[in-house]
C-alpha positions in Angstrom: 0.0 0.0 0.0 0.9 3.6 -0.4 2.4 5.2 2.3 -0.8 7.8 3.2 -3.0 6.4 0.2 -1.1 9.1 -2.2 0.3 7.5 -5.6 2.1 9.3 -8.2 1.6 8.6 -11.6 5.2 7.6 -12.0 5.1 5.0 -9.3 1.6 3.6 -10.9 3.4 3.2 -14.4 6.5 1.6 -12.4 4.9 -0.8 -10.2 2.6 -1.7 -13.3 5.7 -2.5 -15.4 6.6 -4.4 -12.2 3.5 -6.9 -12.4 2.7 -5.3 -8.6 -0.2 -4.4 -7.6 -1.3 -1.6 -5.3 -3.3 -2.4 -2.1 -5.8 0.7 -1.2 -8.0 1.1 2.1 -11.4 2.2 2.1 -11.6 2.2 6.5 -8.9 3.8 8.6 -9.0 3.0 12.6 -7.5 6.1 13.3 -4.9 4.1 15.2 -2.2 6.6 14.3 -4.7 9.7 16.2 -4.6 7.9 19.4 -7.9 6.0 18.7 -8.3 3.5 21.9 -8.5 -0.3 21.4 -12.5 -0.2 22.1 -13.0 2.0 19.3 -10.9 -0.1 16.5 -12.5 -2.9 17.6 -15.9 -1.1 17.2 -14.9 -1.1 14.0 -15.6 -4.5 13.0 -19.5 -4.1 13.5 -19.0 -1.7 10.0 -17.1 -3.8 8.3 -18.6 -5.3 5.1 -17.1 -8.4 2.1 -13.8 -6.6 0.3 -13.1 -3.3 2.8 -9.4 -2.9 3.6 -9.3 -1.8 6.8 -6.1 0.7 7.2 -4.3 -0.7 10.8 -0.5 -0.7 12.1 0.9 -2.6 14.6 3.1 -0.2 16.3 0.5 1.3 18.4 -0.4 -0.5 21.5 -4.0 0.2 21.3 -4.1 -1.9 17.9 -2.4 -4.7 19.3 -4.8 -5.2 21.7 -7.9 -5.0 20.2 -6.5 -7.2 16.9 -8.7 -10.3 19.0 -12.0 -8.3 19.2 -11.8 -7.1 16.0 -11.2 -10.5 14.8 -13.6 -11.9 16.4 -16.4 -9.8 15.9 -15.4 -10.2 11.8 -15.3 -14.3 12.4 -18.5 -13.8 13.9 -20.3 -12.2 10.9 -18.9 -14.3 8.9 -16.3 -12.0 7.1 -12.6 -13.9 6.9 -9.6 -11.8 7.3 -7.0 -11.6 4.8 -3.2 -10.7 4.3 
């Protein structure tokens, strides 16, 4: 993914040429604004098929609600993936 969601048009013809492809969210946690671990894992009530959910692991508050918010998408029936 693009770092902040911004892509330049050189890049896109690059990776393109590359056979990559390019990952974008639709749903950001806020993680990086100090959101607390309820309020991620709220987040997986939202969550419908194909959103990419923006997350990163360096914040405490992620880490620990990664098992709520897997656990509420299990329980919908939505499957995680890398």
């Amino acid at each position: 993914r693009p770092p902040f969601g911004e892509l330049t048009a050189l890049q896109a013809v690059w990776l393109a040429g590359t056979g990559r492809r390019v990952a974008f969210w639709n749903r950001d946690s806020r993680d990086y604004r100090g959101a607390s671990a309820g309020e991620i894992a709220a987040i997986g009530a939202c969550l419908q098929e194909r959103d990419m959910l923006l997350l990163h692991d360096r914040y405490p508050a992620t880490v620990q609600a990664l098992p709520d918010l897997l656990r509420a998408l299990r329980g919908r029936g939505l499957r995680p993936v890398a």
